[in-house]
mmCIF file of the C-alpha atoms, coordinates in Angstrom:
data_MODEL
# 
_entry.id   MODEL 
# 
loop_
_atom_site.group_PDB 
_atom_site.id 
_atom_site.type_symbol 
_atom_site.label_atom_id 
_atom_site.label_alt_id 
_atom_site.label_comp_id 
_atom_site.label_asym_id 
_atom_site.label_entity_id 
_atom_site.label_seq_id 
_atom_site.pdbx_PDB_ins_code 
_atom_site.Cartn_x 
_atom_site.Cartn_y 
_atom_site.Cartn_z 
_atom_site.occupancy 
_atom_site.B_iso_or_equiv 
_atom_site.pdbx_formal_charge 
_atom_site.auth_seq_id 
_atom_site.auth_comp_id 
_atom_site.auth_asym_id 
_atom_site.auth_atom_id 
_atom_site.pdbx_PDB_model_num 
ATOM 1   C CA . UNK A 1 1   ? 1.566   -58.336 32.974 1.00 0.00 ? 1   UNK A CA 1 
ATOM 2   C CA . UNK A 1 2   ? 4.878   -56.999 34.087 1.00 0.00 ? 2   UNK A CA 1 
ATOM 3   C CA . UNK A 1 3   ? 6.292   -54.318 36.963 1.00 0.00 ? 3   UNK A CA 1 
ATOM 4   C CA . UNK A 1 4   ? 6.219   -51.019 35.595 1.00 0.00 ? 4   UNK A CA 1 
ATOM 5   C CA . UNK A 1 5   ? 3.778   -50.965 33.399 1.00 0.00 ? 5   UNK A CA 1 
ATOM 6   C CA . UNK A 1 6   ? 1.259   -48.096 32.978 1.00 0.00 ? 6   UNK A CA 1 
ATOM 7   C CA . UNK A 1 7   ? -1.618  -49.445 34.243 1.00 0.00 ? 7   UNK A CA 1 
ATOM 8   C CA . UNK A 1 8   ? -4.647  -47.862 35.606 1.00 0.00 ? 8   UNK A CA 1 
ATOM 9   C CA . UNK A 1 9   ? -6.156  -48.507 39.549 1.00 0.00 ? 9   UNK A CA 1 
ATOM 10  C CA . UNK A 1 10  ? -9.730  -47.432 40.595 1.00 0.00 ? 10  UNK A CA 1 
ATOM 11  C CA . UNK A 1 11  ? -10.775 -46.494 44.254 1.00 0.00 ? 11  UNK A CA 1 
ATOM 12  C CA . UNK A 1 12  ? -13.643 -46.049 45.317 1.00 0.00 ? 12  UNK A CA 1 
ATOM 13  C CA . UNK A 1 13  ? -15.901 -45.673 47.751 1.00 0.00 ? 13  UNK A CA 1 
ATOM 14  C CA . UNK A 1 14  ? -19.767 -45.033 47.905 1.00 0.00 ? 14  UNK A CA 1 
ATOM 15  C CA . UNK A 1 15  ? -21.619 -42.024 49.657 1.00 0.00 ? 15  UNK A CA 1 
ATOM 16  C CA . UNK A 1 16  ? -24.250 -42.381 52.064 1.00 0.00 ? 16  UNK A CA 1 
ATOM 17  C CA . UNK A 1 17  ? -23.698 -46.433 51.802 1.00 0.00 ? 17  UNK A CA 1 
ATOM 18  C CA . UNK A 1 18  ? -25.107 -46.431 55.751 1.00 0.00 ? 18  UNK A CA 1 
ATOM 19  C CA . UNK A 1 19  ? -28.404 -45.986 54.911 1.00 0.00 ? 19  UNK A CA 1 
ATOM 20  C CA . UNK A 1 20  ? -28.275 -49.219 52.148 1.00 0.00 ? 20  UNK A CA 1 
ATOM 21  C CA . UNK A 1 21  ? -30.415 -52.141 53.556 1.00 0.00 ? 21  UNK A CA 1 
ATOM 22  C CA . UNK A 1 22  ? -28.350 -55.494 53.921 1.00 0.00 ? 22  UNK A CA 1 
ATOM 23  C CA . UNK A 1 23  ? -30.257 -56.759 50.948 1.00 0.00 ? 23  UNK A CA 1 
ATOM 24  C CA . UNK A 1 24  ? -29.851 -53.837 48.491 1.00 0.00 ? 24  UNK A CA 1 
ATOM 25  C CA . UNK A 1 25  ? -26.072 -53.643 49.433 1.00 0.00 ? 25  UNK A CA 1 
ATOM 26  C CA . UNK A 1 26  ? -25.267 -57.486 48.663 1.00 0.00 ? 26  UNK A CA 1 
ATOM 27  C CA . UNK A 1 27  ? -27.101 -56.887 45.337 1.00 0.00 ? 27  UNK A CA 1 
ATOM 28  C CA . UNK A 1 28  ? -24.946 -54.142 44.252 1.00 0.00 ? 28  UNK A CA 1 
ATOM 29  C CA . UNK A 1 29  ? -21.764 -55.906 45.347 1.00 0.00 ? 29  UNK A CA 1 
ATOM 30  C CA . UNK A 1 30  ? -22.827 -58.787 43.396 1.00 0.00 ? 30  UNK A CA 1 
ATOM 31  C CA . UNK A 1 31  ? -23.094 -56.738 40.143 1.00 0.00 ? 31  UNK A CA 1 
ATOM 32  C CA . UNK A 1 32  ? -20.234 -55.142 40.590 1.00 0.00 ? 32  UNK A CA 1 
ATOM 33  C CA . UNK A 1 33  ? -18.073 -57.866 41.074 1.00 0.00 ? 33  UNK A CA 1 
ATOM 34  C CA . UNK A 1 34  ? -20.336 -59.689 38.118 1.00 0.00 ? 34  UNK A CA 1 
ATOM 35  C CA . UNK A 1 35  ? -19.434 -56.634 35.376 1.00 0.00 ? 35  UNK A CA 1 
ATOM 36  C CA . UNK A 1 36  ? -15.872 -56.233 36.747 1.00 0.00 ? 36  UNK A CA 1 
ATOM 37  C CA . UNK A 1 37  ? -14.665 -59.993 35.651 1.00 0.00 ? 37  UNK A CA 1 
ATOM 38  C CA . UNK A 1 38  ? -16.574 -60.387 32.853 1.00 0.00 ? 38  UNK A CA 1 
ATOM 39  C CA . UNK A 1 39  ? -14.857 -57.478 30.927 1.00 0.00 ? 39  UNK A CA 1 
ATOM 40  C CA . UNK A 1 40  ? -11.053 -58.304 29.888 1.00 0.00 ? 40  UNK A CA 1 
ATOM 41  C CA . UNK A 1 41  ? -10.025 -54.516 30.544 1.00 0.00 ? 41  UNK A CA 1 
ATOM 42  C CA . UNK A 1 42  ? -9.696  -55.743 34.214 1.00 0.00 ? 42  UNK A CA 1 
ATOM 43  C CA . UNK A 1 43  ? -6.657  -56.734 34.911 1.00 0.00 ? 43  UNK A CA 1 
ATOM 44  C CA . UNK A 1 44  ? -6.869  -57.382 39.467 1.00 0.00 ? 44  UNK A CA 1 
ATOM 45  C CA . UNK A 1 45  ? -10.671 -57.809 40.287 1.00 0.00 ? 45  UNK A CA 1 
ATOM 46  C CA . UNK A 1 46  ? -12.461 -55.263 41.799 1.00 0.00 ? 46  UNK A CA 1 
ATOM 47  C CA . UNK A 1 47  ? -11.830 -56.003 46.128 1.00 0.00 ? 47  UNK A CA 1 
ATOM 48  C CA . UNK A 1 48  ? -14.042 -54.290 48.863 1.00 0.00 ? 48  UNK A CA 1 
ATOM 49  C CA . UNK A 1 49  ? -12.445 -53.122 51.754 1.00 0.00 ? 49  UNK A CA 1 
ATOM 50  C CA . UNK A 1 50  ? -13.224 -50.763 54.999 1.00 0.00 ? 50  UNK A CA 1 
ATOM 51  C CA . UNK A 1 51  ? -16.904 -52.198 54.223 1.00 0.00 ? 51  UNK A CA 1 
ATOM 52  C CA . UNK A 1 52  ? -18.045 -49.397 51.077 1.00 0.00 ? 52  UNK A CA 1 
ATOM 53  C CA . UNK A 1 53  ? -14.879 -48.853 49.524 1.00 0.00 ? 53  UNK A CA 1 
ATOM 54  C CA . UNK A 1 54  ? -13.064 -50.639 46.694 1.00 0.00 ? 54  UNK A CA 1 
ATOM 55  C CA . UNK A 1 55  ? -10.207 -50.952 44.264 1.00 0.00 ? 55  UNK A CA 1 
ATOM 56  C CA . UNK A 1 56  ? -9.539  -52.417 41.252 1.00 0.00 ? 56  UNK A CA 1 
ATOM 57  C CA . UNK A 1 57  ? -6.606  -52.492 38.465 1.00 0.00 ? 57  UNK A CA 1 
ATOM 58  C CA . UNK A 1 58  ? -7.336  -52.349 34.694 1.00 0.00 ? 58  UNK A CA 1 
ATOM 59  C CA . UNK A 1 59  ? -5.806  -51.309 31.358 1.00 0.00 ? 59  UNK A CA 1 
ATOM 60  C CA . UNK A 1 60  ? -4.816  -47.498 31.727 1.00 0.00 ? 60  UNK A CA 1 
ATOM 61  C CA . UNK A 1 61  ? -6.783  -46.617 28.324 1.00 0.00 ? 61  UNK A CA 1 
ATOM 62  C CA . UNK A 1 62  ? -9.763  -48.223 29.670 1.00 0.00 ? 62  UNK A CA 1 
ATOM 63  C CA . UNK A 1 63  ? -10.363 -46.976 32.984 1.00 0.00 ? 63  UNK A CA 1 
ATOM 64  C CA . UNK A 1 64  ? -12.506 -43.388 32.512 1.00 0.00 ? 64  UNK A CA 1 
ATOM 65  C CA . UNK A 1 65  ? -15.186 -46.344 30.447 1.00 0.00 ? 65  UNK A CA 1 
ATOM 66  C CA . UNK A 1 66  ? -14.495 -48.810 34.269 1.00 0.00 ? 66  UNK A CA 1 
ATOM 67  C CA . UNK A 1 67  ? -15.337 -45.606 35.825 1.00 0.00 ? 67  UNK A CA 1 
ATOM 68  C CA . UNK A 1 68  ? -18.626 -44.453 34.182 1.00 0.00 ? 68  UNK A CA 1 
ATOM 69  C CA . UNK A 1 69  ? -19.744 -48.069 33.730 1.00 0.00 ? 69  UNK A CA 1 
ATOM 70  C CA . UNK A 1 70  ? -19.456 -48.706 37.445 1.00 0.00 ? 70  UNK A CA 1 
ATOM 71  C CA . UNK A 1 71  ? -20.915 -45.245 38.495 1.00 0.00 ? 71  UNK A CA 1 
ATOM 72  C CA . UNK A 1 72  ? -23.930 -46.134 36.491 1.00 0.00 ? 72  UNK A CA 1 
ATOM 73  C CA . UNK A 1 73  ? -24.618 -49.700 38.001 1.00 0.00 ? 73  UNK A CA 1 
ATOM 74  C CA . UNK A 1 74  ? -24.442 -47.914 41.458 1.00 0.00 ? 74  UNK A CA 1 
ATOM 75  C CA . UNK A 1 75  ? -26.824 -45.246 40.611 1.00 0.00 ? 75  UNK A CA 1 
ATOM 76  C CA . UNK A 1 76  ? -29.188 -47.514 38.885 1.00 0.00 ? 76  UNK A CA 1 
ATOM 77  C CA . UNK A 1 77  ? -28.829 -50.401 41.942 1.00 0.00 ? 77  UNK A CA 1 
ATOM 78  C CA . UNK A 1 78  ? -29.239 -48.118 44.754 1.00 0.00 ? 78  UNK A CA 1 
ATOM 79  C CA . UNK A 1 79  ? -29.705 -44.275 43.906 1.00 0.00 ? 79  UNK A CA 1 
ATOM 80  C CA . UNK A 1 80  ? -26.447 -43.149 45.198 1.00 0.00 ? 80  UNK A CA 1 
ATOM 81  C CA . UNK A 1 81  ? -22.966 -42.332 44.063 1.00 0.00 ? 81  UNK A CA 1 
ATOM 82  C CA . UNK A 1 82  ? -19.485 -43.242 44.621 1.00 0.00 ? 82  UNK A CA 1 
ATOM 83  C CA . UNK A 1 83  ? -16.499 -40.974 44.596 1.00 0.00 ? 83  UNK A CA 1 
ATOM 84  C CA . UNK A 1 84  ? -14.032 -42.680 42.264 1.00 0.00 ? 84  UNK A CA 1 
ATOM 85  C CA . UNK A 1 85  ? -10.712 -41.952 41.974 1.00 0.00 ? 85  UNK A CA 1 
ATOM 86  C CA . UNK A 1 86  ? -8.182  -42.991 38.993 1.00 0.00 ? 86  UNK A CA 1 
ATOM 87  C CA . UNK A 1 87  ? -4.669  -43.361 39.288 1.00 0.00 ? 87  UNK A CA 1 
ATOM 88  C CA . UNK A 1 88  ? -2.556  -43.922 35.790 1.00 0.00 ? 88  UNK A CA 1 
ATOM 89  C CA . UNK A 1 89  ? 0.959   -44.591 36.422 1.00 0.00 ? 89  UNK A CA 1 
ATOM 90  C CA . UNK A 1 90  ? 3.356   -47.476 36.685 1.00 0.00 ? 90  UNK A CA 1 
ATOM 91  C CA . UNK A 1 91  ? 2.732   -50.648 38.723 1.00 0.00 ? 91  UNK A CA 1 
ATOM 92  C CA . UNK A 1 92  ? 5.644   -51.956 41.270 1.00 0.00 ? 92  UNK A CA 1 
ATOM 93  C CA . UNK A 1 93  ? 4.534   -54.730 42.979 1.00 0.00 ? 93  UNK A CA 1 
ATOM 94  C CA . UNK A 1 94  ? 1.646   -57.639 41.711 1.00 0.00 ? 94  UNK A CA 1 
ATOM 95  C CA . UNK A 1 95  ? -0.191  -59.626 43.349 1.00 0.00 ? 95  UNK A CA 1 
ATOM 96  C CA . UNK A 1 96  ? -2.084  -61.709 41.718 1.00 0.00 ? 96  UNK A CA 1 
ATOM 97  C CA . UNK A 1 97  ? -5.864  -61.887 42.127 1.00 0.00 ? 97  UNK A CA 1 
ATOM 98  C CA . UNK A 1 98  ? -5.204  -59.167 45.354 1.00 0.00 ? 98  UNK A CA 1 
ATOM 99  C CA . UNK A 1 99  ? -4.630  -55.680 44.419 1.00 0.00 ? 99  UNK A CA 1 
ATOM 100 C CA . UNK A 1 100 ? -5.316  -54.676 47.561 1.00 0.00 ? 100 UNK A CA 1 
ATOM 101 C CA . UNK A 1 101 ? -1.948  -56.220 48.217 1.00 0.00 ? 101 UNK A CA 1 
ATOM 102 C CA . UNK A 1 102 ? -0.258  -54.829 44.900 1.00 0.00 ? 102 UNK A CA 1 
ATOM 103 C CA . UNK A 1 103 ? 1.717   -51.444 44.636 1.00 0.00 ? 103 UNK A CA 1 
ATOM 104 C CA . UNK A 1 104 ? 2.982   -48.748 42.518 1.00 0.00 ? 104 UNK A CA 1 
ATOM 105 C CA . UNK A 1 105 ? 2.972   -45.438 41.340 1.00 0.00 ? 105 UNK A CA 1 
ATOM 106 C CA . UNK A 1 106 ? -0.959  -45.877 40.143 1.00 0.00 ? 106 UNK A CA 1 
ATOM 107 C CA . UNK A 1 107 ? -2.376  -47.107 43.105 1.00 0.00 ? 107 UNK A CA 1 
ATOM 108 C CA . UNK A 1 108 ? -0.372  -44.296 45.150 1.00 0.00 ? 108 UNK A CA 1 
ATOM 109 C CA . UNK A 1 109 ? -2.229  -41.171 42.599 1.00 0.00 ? 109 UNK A CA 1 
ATOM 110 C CA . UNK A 1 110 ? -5.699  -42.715 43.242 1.00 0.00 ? 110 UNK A CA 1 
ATOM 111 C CA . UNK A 1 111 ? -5.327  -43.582 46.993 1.00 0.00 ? 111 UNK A CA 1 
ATOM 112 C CA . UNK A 1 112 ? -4.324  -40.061 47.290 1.00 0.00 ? 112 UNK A CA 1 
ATOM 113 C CA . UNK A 1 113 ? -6.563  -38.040 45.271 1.00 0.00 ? 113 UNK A CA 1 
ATOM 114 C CA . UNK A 1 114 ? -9.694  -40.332 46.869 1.00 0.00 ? 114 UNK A CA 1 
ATOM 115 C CA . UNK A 1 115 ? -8.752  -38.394 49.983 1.00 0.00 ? 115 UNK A CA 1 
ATOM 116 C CA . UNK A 1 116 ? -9.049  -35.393 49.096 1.00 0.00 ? 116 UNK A CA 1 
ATOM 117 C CA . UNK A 1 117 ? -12.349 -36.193 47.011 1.00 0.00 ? 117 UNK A CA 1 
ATOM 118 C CA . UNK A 1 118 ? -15.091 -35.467 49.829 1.00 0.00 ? 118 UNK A CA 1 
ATOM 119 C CA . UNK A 1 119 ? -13.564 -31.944 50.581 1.00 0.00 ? 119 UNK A CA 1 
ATOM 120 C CA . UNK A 1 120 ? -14.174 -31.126 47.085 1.00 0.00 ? 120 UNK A CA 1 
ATOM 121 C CA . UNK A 1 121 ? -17.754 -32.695 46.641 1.00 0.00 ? 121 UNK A CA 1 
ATOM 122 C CA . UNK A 1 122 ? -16.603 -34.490 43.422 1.00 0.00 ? 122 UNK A CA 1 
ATOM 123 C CA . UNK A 1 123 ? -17.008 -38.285 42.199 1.00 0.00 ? 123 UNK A CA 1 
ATOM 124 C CA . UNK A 1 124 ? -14.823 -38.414 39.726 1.00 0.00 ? 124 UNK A CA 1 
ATOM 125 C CA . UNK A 1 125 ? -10.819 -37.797 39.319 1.00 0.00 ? 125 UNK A CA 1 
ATOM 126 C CA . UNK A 1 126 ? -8.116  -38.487 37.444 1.00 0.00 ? 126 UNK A CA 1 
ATOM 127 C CA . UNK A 1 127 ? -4.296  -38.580 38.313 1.00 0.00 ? 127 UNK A CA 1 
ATOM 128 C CA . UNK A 1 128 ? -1.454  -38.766 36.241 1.00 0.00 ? 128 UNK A CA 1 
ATOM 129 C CA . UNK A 1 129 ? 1.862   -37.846 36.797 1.00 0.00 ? 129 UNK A CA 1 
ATOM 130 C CA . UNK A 1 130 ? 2.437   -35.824 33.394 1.00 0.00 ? 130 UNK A CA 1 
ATOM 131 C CA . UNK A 1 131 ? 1.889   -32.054 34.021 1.00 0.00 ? 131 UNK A CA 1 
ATOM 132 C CA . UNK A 1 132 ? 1.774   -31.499 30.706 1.00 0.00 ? 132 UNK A CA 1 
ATOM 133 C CA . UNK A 1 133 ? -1.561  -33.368 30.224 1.00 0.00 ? 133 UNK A CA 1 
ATOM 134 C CA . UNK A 1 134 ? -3.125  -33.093 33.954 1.00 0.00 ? 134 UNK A CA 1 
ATOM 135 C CA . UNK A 1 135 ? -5.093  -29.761 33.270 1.00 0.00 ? 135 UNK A CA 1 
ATOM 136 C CA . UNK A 1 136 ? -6.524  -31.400 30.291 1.00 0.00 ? 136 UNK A CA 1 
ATOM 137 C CA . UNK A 1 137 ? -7.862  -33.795 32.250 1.00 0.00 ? 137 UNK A CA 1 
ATOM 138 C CA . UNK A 1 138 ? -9.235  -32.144 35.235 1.00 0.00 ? 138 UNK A CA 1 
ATOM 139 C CA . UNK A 1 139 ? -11.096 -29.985 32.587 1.00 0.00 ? 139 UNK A CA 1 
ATOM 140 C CA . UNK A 1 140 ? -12.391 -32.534 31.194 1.00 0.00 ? 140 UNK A CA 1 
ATOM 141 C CA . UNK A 1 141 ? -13.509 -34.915 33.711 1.00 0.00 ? 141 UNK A CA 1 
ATOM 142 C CA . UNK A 1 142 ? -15.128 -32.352 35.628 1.00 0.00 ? 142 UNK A CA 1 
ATOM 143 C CA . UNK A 1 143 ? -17.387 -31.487 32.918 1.00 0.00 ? 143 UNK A CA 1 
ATOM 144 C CA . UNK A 1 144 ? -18.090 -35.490 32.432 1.00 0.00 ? 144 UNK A CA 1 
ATOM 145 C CA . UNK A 1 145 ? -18.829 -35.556 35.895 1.00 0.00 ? 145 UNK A CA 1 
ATOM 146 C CA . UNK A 1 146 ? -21.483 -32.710 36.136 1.00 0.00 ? 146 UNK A CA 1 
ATOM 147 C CA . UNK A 1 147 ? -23.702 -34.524 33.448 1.00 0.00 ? 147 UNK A CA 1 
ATOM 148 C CA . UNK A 1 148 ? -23.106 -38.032 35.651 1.00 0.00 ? 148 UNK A CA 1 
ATOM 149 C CA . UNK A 1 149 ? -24.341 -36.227 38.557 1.00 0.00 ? 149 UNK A CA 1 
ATOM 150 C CA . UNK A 1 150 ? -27.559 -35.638 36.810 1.00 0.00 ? 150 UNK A CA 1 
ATOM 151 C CA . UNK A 1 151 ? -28.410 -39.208 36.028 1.00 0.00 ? 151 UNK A CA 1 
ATOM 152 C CA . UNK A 1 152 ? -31.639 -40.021 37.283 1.00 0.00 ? 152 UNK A CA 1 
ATOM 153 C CA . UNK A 1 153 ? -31.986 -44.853 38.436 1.00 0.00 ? 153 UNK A CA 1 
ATOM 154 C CA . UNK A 1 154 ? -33.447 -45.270 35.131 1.00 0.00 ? 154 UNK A CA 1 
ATOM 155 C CA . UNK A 1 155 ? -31.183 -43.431 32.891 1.00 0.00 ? 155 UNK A CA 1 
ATOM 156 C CA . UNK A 1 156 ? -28.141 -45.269 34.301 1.00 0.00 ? 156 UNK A CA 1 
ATOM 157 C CA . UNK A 1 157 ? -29.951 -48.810 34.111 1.00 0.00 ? 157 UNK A CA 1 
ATOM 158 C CA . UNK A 1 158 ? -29.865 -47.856 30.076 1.00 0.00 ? 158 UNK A CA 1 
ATOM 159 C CA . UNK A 1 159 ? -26.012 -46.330 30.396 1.00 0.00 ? 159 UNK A CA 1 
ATOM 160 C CA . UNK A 1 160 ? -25.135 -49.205 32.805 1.00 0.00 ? 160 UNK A CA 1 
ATOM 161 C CA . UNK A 1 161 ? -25.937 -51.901 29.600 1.00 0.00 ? 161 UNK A CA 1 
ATOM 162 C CA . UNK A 1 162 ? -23.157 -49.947 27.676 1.00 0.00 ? 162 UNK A CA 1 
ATOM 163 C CA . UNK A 1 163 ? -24.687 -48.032 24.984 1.00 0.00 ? 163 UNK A CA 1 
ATOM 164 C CA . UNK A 1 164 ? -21.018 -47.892 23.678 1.00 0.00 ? 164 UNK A CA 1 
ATOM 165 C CA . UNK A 1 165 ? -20.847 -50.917 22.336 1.00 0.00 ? 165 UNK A CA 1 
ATOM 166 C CA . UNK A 1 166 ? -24.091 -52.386 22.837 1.00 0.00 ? 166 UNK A CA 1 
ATOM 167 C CA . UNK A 1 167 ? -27.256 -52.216 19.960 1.00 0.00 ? 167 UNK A CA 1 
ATOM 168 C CA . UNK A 1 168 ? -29.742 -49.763 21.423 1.00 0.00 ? 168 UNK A CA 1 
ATOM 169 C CA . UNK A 1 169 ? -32.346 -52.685 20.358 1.00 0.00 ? 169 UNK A CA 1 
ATOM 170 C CA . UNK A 1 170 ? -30.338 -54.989 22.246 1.00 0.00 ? 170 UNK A CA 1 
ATOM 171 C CA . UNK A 1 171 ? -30.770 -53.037 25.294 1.00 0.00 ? 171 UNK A CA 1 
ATOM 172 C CA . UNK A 1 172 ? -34.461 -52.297 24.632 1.00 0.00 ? 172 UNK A CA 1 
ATOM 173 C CA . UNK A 1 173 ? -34.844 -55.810 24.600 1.00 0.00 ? 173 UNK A CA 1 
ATOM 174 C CA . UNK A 1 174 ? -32.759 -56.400 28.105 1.00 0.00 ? 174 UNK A CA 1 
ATOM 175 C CA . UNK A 1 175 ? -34.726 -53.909 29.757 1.00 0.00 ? 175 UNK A CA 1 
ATOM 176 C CA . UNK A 1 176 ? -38.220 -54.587 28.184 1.00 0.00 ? 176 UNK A CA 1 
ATOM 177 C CA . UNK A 1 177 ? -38.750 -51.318 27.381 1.00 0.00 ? 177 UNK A CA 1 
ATOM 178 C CA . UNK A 1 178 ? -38.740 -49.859 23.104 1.00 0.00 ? 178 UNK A CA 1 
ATOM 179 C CA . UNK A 1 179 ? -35.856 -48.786 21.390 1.00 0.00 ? 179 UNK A CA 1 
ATOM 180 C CA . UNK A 1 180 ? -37.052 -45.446 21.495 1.00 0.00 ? 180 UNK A CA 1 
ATOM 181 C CA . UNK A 1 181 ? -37.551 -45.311 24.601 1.00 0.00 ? 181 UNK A CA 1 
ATOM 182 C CA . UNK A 1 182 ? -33.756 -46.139 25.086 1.00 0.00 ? 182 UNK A CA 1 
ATOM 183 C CA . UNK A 1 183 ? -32.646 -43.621 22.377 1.00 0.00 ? 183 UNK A CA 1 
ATOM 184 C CA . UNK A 1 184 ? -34.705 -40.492 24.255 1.00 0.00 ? 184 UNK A CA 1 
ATOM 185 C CA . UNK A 1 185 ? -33.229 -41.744 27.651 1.00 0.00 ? 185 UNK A CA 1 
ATOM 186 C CA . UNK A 1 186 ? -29.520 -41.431 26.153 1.00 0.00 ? 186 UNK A CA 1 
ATOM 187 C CA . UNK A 1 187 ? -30.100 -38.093 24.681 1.00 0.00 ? 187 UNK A CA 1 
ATOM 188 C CA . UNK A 1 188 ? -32.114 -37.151 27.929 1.00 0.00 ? 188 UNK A CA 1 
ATOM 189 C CA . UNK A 1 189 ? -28.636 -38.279 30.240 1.00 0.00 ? 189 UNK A CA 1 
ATOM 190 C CA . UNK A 1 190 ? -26.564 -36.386 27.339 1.00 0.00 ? 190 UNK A CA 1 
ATOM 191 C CA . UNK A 1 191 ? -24.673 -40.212 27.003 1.00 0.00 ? 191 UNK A CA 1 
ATOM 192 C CA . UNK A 1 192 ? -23.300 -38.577 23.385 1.00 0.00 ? 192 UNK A CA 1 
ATOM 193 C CA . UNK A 1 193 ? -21.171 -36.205 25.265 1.00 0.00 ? 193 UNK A CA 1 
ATOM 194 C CA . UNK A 1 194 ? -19.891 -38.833 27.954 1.00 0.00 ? 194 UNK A CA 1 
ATOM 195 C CA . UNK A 1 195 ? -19.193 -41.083 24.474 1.00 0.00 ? 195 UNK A CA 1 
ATOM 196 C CA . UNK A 1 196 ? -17.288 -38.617 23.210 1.00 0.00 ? 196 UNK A CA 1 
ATOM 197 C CA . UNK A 1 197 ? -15.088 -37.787 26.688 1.00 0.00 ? 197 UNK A CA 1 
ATOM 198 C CA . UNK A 1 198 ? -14.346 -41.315 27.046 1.00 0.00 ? 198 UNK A CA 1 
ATOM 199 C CA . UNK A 1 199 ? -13.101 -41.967 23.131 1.00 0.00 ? 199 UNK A CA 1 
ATOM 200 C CA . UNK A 1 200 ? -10.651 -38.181 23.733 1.00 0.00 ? 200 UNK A CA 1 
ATOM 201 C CA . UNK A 1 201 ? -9.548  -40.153 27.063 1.00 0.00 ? 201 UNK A CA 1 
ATOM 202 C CA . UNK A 1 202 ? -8.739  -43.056 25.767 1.00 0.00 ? 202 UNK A CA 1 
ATOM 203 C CA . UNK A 1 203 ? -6.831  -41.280 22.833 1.00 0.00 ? 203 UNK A CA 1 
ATOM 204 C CA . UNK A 1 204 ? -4.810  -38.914 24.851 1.00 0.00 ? 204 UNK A CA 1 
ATOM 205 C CA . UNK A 1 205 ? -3.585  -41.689 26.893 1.00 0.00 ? 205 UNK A CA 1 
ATOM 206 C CA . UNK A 1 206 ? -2.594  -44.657 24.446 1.00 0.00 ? 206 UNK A CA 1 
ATOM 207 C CA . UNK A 1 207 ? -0.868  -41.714 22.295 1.00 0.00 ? 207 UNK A CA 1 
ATOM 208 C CA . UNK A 1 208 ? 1.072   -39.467 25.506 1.00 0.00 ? 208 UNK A CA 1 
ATOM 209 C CA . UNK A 1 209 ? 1.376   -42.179 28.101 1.00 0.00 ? 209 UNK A CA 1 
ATOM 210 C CA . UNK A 1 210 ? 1.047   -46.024 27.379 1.00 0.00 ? 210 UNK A CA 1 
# 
């Protein structure tokens, strides 16, 4: 990719991590690092850092899905959350296979806003650098993020197989459980409504910012 580019950069970093057993914490870091390079929307794989806290870089229009994807393997791995922050902006400096190391205006919005996240009890933000669209967004995302809150281990394991693009069979079958069962657990964690914030997200930023 090249400078400048509107990219998007996820921080994170996960609540109450002290009281995750050595064991339970090197399993969620290995799934998250697992789902992070196997999907092309990644663009600098995801780096821990300070011990619980991470970054990654990814394709702006693709980053709310990152989010929720990687919110659900942590709730479903180890029963806690992680406040993530999104920054969408431009991207200065690359380096490759660090973003730790990398720069820009995208990594400054998230880096940012995850400091302020705590204060505000919240787990999910967005940051752009377009006033005209920011409200729309905060509205938005806050409303996601009261239904993630409300996932329960075993309605993310179902959300975390990515219902979006995934058969609902195909995930029955993953998780040895019936396809009803998955269909009741998706209307139980109101996944329609979370589908439906992350296709308006993805629309209003290919068509007002990449």
């Amino acid at each position: 990719m090249k400078q400048n580019e509107i990219v998007g950069v996820i921080t994170g970093d996960l609540i109450d991590s002290s009281g995750l057993n050595e064991e339970f914490w090197s399993l969620l870091k290995d799934k998250l690092e697992g789902f992070t390079k196997s999907t092309p929307h990644v663009l600098l794989p995801l780096q821990f850092y300070r011990g619980d806290s991470f970054q990654l870089m990814c394709v702006s229009e693709k980053a709310a899905w990152l989010a929720v994807m990687i919110q659900s393997i942590i709730i479903s791995t180890v029963n806690t959350f992680a406040r993530i922050s999104i920054g969408i902006g431009e991207v200065s400096r690359i380096y490759e296979d660090d973003v730790l190391q990398s720069d820009g205006e995208a990594f400054t919005l998230s880096g940012h806003q995850l400091d302020e996240m705590k204060a505000e009890d919240r787990i999910l933000k967005i940051a752009v650098n377009k006033p005209g669209i920011q409200p729309n967004l905060d509205i938005t995302t806050l409303l996601a993020e009261n239904i993630i809150k409300d996932w329960k281990p075993g309605q993310a394991s179902v959300i975390s197989m990515n219902p979006a693009e995934e058969m609902q069979r195909n995930i029955a079958a993953r998780l040895k459980i019936s396809p009803a069962a998955v269909s009741k657990t998706l209307k139980a964690s109101k996944w329609p409504a979370i589908e439906q914030y992350l296709i308006w997200y993805e629309h209003t930023i290919v068509n007002q910012l990449v």
